[in-house]
C-alpha positions in Angstrom: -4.1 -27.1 7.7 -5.7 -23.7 7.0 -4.6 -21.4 4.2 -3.7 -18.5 5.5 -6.1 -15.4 4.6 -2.5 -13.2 3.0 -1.5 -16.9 0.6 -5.0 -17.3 0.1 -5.2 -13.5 -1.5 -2.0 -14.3 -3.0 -3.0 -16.8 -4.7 -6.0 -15.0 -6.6 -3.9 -12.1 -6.9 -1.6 -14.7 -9.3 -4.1 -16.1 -10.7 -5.8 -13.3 -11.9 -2.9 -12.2 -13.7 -1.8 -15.6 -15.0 -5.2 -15.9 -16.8 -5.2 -12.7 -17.9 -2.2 -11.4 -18.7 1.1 -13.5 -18.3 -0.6 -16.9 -20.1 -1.5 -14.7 -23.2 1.4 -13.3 -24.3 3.7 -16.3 -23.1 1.5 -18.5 -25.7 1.4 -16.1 -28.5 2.4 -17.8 -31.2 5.2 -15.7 -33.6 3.2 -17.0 -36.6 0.5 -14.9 -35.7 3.0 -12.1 -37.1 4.3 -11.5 -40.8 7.0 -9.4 -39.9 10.1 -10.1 -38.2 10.2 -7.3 -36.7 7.2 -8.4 -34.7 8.0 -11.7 -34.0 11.4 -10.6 -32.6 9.5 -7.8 -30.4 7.4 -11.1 -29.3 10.3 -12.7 -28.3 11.5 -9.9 -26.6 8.1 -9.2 -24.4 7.5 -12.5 -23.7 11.1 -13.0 -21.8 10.4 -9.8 -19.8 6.9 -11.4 -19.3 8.5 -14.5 -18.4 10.6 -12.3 -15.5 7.7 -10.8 -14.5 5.6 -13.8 -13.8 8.6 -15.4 -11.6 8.7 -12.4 -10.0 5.2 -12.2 -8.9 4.7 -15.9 -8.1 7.8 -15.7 -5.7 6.0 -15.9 -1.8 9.3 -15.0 -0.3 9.4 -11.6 -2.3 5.9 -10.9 -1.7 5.4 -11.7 1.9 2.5 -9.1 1.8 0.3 -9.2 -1.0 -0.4 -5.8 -0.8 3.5 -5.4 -2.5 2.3 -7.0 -5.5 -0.6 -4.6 -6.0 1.9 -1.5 -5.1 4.7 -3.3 -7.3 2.5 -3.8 -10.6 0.9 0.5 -9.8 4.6 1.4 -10.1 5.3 -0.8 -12.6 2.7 1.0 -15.2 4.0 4.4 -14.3 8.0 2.8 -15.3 9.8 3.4 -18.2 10.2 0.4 -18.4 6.9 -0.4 -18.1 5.6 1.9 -20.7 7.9 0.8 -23.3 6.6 -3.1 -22.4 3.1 -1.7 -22.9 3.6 0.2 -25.4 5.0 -3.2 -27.3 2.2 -5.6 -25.8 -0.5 -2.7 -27.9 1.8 -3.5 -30.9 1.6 -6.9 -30.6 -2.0 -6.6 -29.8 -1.7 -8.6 -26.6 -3.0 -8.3 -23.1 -1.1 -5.3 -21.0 -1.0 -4.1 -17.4 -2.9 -0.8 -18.8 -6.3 -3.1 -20.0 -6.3 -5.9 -17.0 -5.6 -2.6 -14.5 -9.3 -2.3 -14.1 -10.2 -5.5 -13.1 -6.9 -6.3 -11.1 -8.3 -3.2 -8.8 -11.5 -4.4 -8.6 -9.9 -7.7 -7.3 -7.6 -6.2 -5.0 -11.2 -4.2 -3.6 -12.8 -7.3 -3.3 -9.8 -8.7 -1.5 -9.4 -5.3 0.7 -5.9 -5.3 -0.1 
């Protein structure tokens, strides 16, 4: 059987952001940092990073993949959002703000 063309999308979409942003900072290591400070703010991103990736790989809340793409534009212009970034760029791990870029090229390629 055929995958559709919207999984198919989908599943890049995922992807892309599994290699470069969700795998990254859930494999950090916390003895890659000397303080405890940062290894507790690891901790902390990588549970809200853990959220995020179940929340993107779920089909039956993205039954258009154009959601994800709207979901993650408002998700960089969050509260929320800017506090995780501004915690990733502490931790000097992968954030929204430096994949954004190549996650639109993507979506172009895509036409989503």
């Amino acid at each position: 059987m055929a995958i559709k063309v919207e999984d198919r999308k989908r599943e890049e979409l995922v992807k892309f952001l599994d290699e470069k942003l969700f795998e990254p900072v859930l494999h950090a290591s916390a003895d890659d940092y000397k303080s405890e400070d940062l290894k507790k703010k690891l901790h902390e991103v990588q549970k809200h990073i853990e959220k995020e990736k179940h929340r993107f790989h779920d089909q039956a809340r993205y039954p258009v993949v154009a959601e994800i793409k709207k979901d993650i534009l408002l998700d960089l212009q969050s509260r929320t959002g800017r506090k995780l970034e501004h915690d990733l760029d502490a931790l000097e791990l992968p954030a929204f703000s430096k994949i954004k870029d190549g996650f639109l090229k993507l979506c172009d390629e895509l036409k989503i």
